[in-house]
mmCIF file of the N, C-alpha and C atoms, coordinates in Angstrom:
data_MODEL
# 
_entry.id   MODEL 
# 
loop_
_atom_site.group_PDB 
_atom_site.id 
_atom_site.type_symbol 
_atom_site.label_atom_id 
_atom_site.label_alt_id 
_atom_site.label_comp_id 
_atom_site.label_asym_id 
_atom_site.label_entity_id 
_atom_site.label_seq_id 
_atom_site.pdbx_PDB_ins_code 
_atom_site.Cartn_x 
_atom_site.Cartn_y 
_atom_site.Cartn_z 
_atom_site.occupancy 
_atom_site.B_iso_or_equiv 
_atom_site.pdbx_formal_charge 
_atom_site.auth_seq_id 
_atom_site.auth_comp_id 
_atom_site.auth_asym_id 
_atom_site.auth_atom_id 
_atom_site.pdbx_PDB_model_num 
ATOM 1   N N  . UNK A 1 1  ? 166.119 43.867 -13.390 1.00 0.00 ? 1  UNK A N  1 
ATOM 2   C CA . UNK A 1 1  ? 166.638 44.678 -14.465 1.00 0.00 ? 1  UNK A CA 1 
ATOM 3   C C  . UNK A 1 1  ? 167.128 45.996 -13.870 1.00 0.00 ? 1  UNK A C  1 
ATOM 4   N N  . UNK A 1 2  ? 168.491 46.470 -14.318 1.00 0.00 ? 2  UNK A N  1 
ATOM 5   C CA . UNK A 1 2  ? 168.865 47.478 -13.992 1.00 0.00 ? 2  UNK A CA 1 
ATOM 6   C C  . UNK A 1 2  ? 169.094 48.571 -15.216 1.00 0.00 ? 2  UNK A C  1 
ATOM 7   N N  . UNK A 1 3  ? 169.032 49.725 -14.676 1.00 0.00 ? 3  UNK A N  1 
ATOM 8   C CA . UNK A 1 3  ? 169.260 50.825 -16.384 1.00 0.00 ? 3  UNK A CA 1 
ATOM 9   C C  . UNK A 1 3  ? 170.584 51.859 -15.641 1.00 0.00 ? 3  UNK A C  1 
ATOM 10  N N  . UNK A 1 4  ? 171.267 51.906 -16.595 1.00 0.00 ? 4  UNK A N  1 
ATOM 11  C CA . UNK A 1 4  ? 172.565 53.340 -16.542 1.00 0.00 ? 4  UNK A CA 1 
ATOM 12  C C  . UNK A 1 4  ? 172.233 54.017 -17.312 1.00 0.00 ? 4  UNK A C  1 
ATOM 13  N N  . UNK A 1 5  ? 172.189 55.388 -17.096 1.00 0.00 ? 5  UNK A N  1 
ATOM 14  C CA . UNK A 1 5  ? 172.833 56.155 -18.030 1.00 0.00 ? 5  UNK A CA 1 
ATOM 15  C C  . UNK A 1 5  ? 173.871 57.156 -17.627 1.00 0.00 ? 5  UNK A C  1 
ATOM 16  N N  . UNK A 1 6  ? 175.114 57.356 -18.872 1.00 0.00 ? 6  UNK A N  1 
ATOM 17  C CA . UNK A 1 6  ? 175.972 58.148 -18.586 1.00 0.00 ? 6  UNK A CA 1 
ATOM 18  C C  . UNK A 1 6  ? 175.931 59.352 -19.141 1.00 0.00 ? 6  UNK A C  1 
ATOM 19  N N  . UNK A 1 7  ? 175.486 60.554 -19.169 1.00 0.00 ? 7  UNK A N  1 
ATOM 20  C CA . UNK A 1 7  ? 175.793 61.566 -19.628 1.00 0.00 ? 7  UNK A CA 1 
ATOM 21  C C  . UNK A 1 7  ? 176.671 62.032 -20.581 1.00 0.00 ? 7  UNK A C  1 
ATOM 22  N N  . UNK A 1 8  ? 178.248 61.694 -20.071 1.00 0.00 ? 8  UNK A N  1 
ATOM 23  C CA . UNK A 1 8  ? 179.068 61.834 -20.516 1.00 0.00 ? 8  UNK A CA 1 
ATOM 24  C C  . UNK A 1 8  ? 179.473 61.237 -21.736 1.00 0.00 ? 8  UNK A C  1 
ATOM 25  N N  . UNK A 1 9  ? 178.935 59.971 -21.527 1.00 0.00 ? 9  UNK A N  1 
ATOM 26  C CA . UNK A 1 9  ? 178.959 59.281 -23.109 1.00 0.00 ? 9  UNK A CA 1 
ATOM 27  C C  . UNK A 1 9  ? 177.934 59.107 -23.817 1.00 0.00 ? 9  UNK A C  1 
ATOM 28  N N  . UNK A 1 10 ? 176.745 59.435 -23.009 1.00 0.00 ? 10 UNK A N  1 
ATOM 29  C CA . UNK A 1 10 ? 175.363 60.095 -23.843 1.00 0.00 ? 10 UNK A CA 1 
ATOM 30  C C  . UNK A 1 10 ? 175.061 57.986 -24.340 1.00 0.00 ? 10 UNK A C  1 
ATOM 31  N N  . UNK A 1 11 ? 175.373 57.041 -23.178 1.00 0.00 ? 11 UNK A N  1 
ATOM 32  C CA . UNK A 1 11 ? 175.376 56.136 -23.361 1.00 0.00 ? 11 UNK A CA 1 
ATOM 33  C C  . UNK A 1 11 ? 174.221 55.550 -22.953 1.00 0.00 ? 11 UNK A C  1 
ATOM 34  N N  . UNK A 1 12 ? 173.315 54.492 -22.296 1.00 0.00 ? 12 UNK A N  1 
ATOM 35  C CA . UNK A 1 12 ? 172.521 54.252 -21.769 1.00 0.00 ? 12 UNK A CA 1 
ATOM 36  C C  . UNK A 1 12 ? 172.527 52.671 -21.340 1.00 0.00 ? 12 UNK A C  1 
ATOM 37  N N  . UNK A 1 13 ? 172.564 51.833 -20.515 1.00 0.00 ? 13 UNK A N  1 
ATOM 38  C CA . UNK A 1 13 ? 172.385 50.466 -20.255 1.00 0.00 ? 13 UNK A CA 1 
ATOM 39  C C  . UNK A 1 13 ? 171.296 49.914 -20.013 1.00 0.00 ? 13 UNK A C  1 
ATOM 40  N N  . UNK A 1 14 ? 170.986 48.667 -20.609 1.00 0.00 ? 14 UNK A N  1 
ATOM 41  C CA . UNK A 1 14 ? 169.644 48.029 -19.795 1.00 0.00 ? 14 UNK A CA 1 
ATOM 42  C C  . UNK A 1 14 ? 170.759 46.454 -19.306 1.00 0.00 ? 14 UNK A C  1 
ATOM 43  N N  . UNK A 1 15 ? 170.669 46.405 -18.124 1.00 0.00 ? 15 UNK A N  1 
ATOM 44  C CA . UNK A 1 15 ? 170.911 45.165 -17.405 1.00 0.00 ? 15 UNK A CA 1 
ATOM 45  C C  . UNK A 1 15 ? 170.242 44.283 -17.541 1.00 0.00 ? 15 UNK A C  1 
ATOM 46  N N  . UNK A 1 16 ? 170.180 43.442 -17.913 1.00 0.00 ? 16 UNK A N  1 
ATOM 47  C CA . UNK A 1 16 ? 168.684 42.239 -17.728 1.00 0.00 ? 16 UNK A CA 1 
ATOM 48  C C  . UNK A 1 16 ? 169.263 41.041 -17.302 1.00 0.00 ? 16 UNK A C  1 
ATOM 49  N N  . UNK A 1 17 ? 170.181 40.476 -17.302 1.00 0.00 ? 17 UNK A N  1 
ATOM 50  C CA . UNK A 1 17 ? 170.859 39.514 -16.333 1.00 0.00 ? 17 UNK A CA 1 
ATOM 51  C C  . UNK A 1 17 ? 172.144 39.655 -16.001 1.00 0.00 ? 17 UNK A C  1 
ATOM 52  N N  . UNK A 1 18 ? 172.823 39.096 -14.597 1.00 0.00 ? 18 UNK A N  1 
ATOM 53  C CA . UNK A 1 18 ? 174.139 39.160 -14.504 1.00 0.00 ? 18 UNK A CA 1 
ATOM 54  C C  . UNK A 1 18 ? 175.118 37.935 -14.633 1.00 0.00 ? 18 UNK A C  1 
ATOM 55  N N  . UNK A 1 19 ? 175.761 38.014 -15.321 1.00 0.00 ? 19 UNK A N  1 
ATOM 56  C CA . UNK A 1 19 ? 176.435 37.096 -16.185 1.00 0.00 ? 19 UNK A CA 1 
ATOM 57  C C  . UNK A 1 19 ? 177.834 37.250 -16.619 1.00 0.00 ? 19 UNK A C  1 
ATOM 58  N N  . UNK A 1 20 ? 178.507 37.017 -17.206 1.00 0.00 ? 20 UNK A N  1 
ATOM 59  C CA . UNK A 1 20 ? 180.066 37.159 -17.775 1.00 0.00 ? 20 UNK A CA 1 
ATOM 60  C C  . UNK A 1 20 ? 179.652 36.838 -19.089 1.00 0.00 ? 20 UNK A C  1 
ATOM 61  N N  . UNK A 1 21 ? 180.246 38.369 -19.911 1.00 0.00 ? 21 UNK A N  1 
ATOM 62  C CA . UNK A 1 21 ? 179.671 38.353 -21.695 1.00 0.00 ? 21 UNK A CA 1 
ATOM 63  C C  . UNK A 1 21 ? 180.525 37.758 -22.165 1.00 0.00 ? 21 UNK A C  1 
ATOM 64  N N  . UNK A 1 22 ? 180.409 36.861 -22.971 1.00 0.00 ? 22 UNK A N  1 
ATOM 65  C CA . UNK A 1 22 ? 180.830 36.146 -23.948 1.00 0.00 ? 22 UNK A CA 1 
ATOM 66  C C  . UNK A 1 22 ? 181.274 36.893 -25.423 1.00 0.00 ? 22 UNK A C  1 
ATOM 67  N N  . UNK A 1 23 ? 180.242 37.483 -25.878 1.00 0.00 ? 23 UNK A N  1 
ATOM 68  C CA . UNK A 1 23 ? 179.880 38.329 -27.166 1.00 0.00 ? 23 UNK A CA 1 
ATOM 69  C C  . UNK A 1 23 ? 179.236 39.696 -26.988 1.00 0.00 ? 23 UNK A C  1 
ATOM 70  N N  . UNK A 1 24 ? 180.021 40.694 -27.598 1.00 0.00 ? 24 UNK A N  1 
ATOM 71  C CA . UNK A 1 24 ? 178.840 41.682 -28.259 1.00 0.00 ? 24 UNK A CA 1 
ATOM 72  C C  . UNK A 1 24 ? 178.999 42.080 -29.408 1.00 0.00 ? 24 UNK A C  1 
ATOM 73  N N  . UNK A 1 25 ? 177.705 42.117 -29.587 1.00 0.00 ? 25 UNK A N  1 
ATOM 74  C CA . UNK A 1 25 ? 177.066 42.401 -31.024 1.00 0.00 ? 25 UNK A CA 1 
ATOM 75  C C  . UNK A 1 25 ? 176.777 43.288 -31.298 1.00 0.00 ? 25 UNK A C  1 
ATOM 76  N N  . UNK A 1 26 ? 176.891 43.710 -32.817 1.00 0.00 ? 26 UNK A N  1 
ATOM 77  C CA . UNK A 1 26 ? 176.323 45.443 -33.101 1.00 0.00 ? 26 UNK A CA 1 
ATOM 78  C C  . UNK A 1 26 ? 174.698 45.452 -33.622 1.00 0.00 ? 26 UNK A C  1 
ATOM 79  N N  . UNK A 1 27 ? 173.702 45.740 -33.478 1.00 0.00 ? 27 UNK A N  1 
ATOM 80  C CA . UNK A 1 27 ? 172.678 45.325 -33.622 1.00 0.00 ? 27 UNK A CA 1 
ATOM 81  C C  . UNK A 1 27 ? 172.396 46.431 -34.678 1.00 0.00 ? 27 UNK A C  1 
ATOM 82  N N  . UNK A 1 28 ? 172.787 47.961 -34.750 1.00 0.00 ? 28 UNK A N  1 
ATOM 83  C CA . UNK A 1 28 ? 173.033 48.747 -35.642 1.00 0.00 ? 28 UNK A CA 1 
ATOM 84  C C  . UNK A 1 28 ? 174.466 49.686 -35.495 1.00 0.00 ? 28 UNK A C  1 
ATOM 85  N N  . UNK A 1 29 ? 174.451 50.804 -35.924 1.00 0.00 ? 29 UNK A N  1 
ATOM 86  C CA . UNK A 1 29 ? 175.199 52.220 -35.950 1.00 0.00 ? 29 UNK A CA 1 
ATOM 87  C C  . UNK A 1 29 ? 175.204 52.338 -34.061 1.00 0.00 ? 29 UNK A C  1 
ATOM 88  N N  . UNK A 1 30 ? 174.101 52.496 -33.820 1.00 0.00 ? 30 UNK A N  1 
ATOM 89  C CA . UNK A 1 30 ? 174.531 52.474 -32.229 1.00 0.00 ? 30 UNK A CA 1 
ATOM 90  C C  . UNK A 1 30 ? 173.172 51.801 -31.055 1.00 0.00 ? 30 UNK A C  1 
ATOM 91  N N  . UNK A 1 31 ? 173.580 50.800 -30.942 1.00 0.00 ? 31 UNK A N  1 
ATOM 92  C CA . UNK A 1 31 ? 172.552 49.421 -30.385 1.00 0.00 ? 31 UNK A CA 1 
ATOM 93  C C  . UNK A 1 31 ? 174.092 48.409 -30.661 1.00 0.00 ? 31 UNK A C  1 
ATOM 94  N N  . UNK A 1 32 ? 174.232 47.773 -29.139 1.00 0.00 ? 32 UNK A N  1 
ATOM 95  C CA . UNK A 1 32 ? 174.527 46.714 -29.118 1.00 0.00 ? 32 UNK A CA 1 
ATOM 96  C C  . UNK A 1 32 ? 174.144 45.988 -28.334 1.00 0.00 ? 32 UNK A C  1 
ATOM 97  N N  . UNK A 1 33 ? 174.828 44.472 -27.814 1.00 0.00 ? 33 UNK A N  1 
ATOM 98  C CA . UNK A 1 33 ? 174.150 43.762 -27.416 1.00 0.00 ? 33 UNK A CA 1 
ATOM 99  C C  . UNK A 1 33 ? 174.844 42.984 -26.789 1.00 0.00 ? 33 UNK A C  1 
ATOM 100 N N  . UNK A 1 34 ? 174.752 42.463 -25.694 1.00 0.00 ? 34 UNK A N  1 
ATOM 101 C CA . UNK A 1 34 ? 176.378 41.310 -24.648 1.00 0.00 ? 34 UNK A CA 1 
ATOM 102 C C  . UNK A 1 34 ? 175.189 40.202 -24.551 1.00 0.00 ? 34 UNK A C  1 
ATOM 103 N N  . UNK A 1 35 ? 176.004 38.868 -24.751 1.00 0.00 ? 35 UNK A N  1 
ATOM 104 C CA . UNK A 1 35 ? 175.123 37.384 -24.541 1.00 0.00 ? 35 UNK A CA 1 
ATOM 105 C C  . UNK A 1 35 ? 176.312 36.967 -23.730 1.00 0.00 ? 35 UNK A C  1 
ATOM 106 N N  . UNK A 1 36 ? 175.865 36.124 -23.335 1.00 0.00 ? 36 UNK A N  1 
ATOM 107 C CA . UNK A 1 36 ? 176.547 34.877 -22.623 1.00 0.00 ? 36 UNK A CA 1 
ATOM 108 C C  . UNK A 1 36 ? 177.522 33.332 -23.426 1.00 0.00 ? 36 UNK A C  1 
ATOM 109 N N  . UNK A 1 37 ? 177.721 33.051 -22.780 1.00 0.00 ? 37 UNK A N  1 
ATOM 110 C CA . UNK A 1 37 ? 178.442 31.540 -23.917 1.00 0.00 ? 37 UNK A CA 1 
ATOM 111 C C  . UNK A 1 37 ? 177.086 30.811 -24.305 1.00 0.00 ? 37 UNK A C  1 
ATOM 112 N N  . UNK A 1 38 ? 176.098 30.749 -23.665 1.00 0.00 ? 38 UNK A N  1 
ATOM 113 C CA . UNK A 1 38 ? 174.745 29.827 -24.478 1.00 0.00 ? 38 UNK A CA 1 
ATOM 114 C C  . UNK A 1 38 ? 173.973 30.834 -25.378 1.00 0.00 ? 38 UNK A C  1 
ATOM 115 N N  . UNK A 1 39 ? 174.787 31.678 -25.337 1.00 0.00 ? 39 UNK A N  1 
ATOM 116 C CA . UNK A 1 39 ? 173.685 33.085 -25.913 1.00 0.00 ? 39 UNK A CA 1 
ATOM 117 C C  . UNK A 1 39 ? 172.442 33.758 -25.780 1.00 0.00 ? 39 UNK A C  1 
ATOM 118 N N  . UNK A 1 40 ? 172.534 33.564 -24.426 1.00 0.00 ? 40 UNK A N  1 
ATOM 119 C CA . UNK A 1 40 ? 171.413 34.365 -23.277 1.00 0.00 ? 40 UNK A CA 1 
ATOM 120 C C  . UNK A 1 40 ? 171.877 36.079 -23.585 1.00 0.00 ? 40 UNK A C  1 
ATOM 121 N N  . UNK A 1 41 ? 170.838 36.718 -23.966 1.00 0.00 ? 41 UNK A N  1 
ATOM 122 C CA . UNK A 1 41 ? 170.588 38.114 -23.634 1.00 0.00 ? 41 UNK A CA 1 
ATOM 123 C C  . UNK A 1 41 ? 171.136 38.904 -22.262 1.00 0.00 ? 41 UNK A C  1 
ATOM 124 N N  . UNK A 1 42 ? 171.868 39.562 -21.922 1.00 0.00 ? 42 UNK A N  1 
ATOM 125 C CA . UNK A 1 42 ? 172.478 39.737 -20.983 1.00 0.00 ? 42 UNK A CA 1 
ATOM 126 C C  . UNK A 1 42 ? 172.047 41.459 -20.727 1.00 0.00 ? 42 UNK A C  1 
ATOM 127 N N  . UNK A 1 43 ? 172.712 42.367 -21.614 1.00 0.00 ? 43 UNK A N  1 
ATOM 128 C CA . UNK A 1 43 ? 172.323 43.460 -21.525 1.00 0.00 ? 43 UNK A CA 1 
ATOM 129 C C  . UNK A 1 43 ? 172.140 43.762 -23.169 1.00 0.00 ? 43 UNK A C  1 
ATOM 130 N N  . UNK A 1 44 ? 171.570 45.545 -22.939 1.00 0.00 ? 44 UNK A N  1 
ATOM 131 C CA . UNK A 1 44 ? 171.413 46.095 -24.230 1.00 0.00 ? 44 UNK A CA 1 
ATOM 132 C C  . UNK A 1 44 ? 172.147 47.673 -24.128 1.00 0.00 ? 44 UNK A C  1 
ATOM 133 N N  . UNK A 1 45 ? 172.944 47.920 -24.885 1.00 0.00 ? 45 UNK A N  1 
ATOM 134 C CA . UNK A 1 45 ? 173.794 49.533 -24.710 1.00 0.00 ? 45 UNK A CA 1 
ATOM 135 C C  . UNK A 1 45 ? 173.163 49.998 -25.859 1.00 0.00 ? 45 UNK A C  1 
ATOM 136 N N  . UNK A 1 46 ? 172.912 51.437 -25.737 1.00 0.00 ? 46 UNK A N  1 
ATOM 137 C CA . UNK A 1 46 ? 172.187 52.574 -26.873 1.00 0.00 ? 46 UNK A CA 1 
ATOM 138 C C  . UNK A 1 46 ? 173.132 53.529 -26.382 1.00 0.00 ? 46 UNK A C  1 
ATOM 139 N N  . UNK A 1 47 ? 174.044 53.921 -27.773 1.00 0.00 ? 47 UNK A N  1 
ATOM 140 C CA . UNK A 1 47 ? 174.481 55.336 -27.692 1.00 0.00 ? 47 UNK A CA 1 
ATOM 141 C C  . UNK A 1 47 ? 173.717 56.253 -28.453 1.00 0.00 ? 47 UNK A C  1 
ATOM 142 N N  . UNK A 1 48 ? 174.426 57.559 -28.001 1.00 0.00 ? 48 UNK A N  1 
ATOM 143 C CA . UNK A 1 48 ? 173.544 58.581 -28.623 1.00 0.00 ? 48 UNK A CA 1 
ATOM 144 C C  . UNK A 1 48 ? 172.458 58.229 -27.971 1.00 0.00 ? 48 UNK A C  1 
ATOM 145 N N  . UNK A 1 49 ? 172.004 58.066 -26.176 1.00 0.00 ? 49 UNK A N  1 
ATOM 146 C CA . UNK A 1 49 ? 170.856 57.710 -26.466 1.00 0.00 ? 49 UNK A CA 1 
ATOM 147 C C  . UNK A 1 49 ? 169.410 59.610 -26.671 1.00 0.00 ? 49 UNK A C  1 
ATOM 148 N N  . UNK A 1 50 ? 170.692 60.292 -26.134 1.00 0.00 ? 50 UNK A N  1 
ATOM 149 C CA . UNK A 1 50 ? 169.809 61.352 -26.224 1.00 0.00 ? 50 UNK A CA 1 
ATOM 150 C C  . UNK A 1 50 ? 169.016 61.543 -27.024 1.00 0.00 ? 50 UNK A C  1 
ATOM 151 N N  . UNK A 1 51 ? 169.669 60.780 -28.406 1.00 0.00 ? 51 UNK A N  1 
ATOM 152 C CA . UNK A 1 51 ? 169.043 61.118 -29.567 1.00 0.00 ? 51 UNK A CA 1 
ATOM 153 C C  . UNK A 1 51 ? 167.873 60.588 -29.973 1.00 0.00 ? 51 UNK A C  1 
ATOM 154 N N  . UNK A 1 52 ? 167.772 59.635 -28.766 1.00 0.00 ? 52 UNK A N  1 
ATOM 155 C CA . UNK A 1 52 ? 166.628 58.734 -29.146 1.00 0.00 ? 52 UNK A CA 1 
ATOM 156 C C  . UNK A 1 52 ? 165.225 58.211 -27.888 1.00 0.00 ? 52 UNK A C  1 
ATOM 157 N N  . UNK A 1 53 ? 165.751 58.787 -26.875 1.00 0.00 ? 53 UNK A N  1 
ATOM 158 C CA . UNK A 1 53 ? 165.103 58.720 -25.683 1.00 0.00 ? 53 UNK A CA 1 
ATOM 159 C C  . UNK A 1 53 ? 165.028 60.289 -25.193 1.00 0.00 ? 53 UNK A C  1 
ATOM 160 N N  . UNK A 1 54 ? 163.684 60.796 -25.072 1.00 0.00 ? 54 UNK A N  1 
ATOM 161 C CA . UNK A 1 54 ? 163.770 62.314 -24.203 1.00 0.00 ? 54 UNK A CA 1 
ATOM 162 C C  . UNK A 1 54 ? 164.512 62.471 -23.260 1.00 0.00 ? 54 UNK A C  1 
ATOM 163 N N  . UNK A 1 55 ? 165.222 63.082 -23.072 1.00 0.00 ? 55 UNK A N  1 
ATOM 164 C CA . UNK A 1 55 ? 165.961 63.814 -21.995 1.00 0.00 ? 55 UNK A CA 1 
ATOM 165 C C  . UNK A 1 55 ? 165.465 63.641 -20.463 1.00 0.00 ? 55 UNK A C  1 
ATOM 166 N N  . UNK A 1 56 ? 164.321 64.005 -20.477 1.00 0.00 ? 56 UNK A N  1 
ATOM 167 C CA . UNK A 1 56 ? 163.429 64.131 -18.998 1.00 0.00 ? 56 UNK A CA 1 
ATOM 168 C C  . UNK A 1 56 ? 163.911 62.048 -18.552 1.00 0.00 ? 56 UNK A C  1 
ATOM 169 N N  . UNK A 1 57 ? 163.442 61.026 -19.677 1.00 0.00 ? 57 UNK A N  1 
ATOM 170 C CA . UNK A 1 57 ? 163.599 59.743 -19.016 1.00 0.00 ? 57 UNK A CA 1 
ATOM 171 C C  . UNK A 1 57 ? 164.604 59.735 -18.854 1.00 0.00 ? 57 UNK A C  1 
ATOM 172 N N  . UNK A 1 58 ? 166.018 60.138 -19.522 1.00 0.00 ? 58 UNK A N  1 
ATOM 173 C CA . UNK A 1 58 ? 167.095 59.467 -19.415 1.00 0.00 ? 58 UNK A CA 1 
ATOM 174 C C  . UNK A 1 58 ? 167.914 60.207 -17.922 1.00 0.00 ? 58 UNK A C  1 
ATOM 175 N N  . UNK A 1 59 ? 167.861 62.069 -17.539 1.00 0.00 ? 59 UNK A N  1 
ATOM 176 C CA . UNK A 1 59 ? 168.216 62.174 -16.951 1.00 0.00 ? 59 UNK A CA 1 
ATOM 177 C C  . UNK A 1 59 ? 167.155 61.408 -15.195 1.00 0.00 ? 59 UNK A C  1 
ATOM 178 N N  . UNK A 1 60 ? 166.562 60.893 -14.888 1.00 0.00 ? 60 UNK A N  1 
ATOM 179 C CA . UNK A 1 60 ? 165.564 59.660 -13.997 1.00 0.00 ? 60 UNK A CA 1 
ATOM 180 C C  . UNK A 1 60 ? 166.313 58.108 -14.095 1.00 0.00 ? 60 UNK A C  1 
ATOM 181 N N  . UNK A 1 61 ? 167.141 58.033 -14.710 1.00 0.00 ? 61 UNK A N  1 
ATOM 182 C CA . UNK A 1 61 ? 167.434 56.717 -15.221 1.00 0.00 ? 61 UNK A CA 1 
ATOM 183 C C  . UNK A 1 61 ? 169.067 56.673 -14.842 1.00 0.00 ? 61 UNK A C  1 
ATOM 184 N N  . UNK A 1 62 ? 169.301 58.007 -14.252 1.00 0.00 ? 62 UNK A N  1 
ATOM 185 C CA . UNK A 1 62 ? 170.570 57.721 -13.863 1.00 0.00 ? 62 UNK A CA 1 
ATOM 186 C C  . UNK A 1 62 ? 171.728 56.343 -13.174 1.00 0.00 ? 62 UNK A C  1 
ATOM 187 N N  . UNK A 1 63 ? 170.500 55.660 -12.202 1.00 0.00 ? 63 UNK A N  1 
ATOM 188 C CA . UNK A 1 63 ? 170.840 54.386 -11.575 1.00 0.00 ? 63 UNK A CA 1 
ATOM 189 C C  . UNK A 1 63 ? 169.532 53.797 -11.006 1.00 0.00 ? 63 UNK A C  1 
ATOM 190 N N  . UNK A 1 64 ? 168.630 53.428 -12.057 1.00 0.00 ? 64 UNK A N  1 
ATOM 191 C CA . UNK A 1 64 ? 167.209 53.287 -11.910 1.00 0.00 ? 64 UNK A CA 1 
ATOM 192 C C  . UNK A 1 64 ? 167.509 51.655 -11.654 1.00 0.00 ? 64 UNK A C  1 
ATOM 193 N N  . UNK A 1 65 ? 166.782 50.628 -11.153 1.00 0.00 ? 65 UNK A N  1 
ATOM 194 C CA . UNK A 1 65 ? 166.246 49.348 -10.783 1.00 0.00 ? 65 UNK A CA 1 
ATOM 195 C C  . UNK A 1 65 ? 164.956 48.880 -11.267 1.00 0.00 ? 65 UNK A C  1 
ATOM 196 N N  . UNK A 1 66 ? 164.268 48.712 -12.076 1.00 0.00 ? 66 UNK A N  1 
ATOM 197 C CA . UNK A 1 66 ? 163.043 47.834 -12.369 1.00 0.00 ? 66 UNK A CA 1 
ATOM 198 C C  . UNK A 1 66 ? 162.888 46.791 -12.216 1.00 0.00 ? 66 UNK A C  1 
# 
């Protein structure tokens, strides 16, 4: 699993497999979601994530690996 975050778009990524997206989905206002053609979970994008993750994790998470 890999995580982005961009500053600039106050965006955030979780990687969880690498794949070619098929679909994304809006899961709300700002949560989406990329699957695959079998509809494997691929990644998860949060905008605004400032708004929703402290500051201190997100600026650590710049090009983090778990």
């Amino acid at each position: 699993m890999k995580i982005t975050y961009d500053k600039i778009a106050d965006a955030l990524y979780i990687y969880l497999k690498k794949s070619k997206v098929s679909e994304t989905m809006q899961v709300n206002a700002d949560t989406f979601i990329d699957i695959d053609k079998y509809g494997k979970l691929l990644g998860i994008e949060i905008l605004n994530a400032s708004h929703q993750i402290p500051k201190e994790k997100l600026l650590k998470t710049t090009t983090s690996t778990i």
